[in-house]
N, C-alpha and C positions, 0 to 999 in steps of 0.2 A: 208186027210193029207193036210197041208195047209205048205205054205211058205212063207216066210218075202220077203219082199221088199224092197230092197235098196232104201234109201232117201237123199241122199247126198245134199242137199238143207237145209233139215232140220239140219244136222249137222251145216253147215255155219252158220246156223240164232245162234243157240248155242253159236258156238265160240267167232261170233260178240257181244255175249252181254256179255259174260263172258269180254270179250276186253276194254266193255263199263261201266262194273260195275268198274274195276279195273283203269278206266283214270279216271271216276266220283271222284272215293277215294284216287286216288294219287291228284286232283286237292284240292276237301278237306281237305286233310291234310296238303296241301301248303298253302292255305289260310287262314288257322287255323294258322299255322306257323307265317306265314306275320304279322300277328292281334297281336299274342301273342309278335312279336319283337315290333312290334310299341307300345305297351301299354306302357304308361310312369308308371316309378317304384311308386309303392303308396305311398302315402304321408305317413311321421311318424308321430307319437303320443308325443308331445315334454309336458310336465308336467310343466301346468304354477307357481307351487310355484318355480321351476327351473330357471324360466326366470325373467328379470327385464323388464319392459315398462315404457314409456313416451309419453304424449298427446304433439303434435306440438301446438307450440301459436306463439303469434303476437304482440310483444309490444318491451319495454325495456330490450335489454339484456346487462350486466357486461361480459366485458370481461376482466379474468387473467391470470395469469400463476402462477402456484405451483413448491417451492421446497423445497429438504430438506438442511437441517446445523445444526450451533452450535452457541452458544453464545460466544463472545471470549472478551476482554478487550478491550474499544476505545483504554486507555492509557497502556501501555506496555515498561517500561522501562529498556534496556538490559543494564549490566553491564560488560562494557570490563574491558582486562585489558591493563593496559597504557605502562608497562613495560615489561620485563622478571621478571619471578621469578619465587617460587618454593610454592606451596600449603602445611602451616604451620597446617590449622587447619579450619574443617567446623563447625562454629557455630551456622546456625539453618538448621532446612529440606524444603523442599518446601511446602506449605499450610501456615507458621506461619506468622504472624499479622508482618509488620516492619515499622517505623516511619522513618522519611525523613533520620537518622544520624545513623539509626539498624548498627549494624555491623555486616557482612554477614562472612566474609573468612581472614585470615592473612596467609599474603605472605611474604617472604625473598628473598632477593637480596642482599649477603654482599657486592657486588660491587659499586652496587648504595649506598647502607649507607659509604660506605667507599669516595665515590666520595663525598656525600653531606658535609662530614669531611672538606674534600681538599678545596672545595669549600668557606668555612668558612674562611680557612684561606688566600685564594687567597684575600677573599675581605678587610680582615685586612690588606695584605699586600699594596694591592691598594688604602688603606684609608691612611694608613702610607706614603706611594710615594706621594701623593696627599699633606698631612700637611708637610710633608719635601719640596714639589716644594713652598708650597704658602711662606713658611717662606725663604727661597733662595729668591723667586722674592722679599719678601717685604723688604730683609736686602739689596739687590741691589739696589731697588728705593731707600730705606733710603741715602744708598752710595752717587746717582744718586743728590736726593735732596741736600745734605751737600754741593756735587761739585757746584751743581748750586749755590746754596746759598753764595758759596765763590767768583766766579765768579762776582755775582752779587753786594757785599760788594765791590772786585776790582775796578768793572766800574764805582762805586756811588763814590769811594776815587779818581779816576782818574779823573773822572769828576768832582772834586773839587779841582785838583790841577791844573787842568787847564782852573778854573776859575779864581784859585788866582794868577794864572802865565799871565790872561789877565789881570788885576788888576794894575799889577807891570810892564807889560809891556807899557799902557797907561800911567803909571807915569814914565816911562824912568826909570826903577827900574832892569829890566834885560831886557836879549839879546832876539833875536828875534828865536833862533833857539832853546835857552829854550821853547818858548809858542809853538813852531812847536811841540817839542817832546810830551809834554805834552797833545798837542791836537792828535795827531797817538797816541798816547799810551790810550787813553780815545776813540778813536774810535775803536781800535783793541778789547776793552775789552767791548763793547758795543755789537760786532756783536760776542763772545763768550758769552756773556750773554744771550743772543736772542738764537743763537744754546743748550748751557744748558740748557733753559727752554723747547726748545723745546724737549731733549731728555729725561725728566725727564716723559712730557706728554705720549708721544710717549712710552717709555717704561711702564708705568701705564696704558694707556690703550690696551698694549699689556696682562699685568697680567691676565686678563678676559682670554683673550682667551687660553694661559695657562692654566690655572686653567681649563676651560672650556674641553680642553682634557682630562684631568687626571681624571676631576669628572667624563665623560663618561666612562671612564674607570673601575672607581667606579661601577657607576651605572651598566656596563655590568657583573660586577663579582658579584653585590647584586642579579641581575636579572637569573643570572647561578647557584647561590646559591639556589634561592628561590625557582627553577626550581625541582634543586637535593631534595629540603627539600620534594616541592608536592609531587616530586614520590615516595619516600620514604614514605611518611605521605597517598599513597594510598595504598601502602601495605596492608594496611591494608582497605581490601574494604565494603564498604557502601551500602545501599540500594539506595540512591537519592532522594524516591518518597515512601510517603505513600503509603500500599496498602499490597497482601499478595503474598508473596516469590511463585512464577511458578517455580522454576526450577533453579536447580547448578549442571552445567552440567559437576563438576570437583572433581577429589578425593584428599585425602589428599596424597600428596609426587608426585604431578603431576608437570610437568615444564609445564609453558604455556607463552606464545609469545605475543606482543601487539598488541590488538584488539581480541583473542581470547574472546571467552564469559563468564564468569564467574556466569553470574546469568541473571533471569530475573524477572519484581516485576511486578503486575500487581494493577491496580485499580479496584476492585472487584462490586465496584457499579454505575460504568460506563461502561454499556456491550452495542454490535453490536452484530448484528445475521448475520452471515456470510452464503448465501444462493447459494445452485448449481444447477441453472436452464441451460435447456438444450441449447446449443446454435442456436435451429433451434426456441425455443423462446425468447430469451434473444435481438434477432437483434429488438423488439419494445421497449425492458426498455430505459426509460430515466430517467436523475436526476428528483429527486424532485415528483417523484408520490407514492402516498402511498400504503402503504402496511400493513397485517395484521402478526403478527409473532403469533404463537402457542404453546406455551413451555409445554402443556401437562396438566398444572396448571393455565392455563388463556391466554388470549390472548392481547397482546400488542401493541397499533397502531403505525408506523413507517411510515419512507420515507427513498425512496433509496438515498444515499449519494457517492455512489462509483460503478463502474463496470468493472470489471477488464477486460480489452482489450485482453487481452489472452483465448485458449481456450484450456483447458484441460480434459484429457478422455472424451470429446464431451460435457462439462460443462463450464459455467463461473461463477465468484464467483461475487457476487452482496452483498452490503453491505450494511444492513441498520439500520439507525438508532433508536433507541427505543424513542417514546416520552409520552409513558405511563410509570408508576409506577413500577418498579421490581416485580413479582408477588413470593412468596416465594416458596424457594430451587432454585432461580435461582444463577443459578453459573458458570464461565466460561468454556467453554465444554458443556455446557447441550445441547444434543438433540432438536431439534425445526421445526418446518415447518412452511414457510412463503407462504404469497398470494400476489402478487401485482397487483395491478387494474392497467390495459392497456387504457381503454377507455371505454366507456360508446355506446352505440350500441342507437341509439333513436325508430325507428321502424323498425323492422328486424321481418321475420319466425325463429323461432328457437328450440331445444329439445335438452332433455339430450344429453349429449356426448357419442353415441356406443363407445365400446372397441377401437375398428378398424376406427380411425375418424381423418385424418391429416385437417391444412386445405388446402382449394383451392385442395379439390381433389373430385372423385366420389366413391361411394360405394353401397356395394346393401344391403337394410336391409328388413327387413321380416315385411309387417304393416298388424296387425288385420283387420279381418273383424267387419261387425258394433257389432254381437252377441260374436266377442268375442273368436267362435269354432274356427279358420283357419285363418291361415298368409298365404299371398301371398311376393315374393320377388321381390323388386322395386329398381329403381335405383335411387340414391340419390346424387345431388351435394352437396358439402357443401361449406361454405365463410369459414367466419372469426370462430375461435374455441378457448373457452375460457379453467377453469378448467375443470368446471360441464356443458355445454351447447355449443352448437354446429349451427352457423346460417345454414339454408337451402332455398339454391336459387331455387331447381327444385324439382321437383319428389315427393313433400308431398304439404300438403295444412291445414289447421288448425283444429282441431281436429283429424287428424289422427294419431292412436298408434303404436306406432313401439316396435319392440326389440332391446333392446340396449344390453344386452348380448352378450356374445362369442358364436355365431354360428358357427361357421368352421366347428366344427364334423356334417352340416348340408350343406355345399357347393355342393353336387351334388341334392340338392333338390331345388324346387321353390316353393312350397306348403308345408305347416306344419298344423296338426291337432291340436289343446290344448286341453287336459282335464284335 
């Protein structure tokens, strides 16, 4: 018979490694852990016909800016109205052909025709006032004359009788208080003679200025007249200006008020391209640099002539002038995109324009490896930033390709695979 022996030694050893297998495998499995958090997420597989690239260079870069518009008329001539009145009759629509004297609209105003009436006869009446003053003035000088003239036959007879009363009085022929009288009576009528003459002038050269009222008078009631006749005589309204009918923005049996609009006529073969660039590039346009306009059907060279100081829905309106040819179906309203050249860049790094490209800012773009498989993400300053190209002061160096594409759906990566 045989019997076991307690080993309680040998137990411990047991338990200790059971103890020791189980920290081995819990440290394991932490480390494994660890490893697997730190491993950066694998790079994705981005499909290069998906993407666009550009090789960095080194030379001459253009810089502009792009915007869109329309073509609209240099000349544009709006047709008020001068008066009151009342919309008789539209005679053409807008699009049709009209020469300087078209007749567009007929308007009434019985008031006005009634006034231009009155007026007619105001000036009859003051032409009338006028030939009744001149004939009064001229039957008074007549008057004025005779008096003198009689006056003046007195003094000449006075003064011959008291020549022949000295006569008679050197021959002791008569008294001496006869030649007294005769001489007072031939002076008295001397210095009425001198005053006659004078009032005869005096009153004649007063006629003018008479006359000289009443004709103004004249004149303001022809000038009131002629006034009432225009308004009347626009009644009936006109185009102004060759060119084709834009718009008559009134119906018939409408009352409209002076200065309302009536129409507007345009010059069809003298167009501006009115362009809306953004106002964070419009602060470089200045007069007089040219530009390219694009109408779809050719492209037209220009220069800016105009920039409107204002800025609207985050736009200004730039206007320029065409100094090429009209290229055909051009017509005011047409759709257009213009380019204007800012400056000329002489030796600059520079590449396409990325999606994501202000200037004077930083960005991170993804540049090829030399083979082509793998983009890495770099950080990239940029300058100045035209339509199509973009200067680069840091981060690239010349031949290096970048993606100019929308990565975004790619911003928690810094590594990209291509196949």
């Amino acid at each position: 018979m045989t019997m076991d022996i307690a080993r309680p030694d040998l137990k411990r050893s047991r338990r200790n490694r059971r103890l020791m297998y189980v920290g081995v495998g819990l440290i394991v499995v932490l480390g494994v852990t660890v490893g697997l958090a730190r491993l950066k997420p694998a790079a994705p597989t981005v499909d290069k016909s998906t993407i666009y690239t550009d090789v960095v260079k080194r030379g001459p870069m253009l810089r502009d800016v792009r915007g869109l518009g329309t073509l609209v008329p240099e000349t544009i001539q709006v047709v008020p109205a001068t008066t009151d009145g009342r919309v008789e009759q539209r005679l053409l629509l807008p699009g049709s052909s009209v020469k300087l004297d078209t007749l567009l609209l007929i308007l009434s105003n019985p008031v006005l025709e009634q006034d231009a009436q009155n007026s007619d006869f105001e000036v009859k009446n003051a032409e009338a006032e006028y030939k009744d003053l001149k004939a009064t003035l001229e039957n008074q000088l007549m008057d004025l004359r005779t008096k003198a003239a009689q006056v003046s036959s007195d003094f000449r007879q006075a003064t011959l009788e008291q020549q022949t009363n000295q006569k008679l009085f050197d021959q002791g022929l008569t008294a001496d208080v006869i030649l007294k009288e005769s001489a007072v009576k031939a002076e008295e009528l001397g210095k009425q003679n001198v005053l006659a003459q004078q009032e005869v002038t005096t009153f004649a050269n007063s006629i003018n200025d008479q006359l000289g009222v009443q004709e103004n008078k004249v004149e303001e009631q022809r000038a009131l007249a002629a006034l009432k006749h225009s308004q009347v005589a626009k009644l009936q309204v006109r185009a102004g200006i060759s060119g084709v009918l834009q718009e008559v923005p009134v119906e018939v049996g409408q009352e409209v008020t002076p200065g309302a609009v009536l129409a507007r006529v345009a010059q069809p073969s003298q167009l501006k391209a009115e362009l809306k660039i953004a106002e964070t590039q419009a602060k470089d346009i200045l007069l007089g640099q040219k530009a390219m306009v694009d109408t779809h059907n050719g492209i037209i060279p220009g220069h800016v002539i105009r920039i409107d100081p204002s800025v609207q829905n985050g736009t200004r309106t730039v206007d320029i002038k065409l100094d090429g040819a009209l290229p055909t179906g051009a017509v005011p309203d047409l759709s257009v995109e213009g380019t204007i050249e800012i400056e000329r860049l002489a030796d600059v790094l520079y590449v396409g324009r990325p999606v994501h490209g202000e200037p004077n800012s930083t960005v991170s773009l993804f540049r090829l490896n030399a083979d082509g498989t793998e983009a890495i993400r770099v950080p990239v300053q940029l300058g100045q930033v035209s339509v199509n190209e973009v200067e680069i002061l840091k981060g690239l160096q010349v031949g290096d390709r970048v993606i100019l594409s929308d990565m975004s759906a790619q911003d928690s990566y810094d590594r990209l695979r291509l196949n």
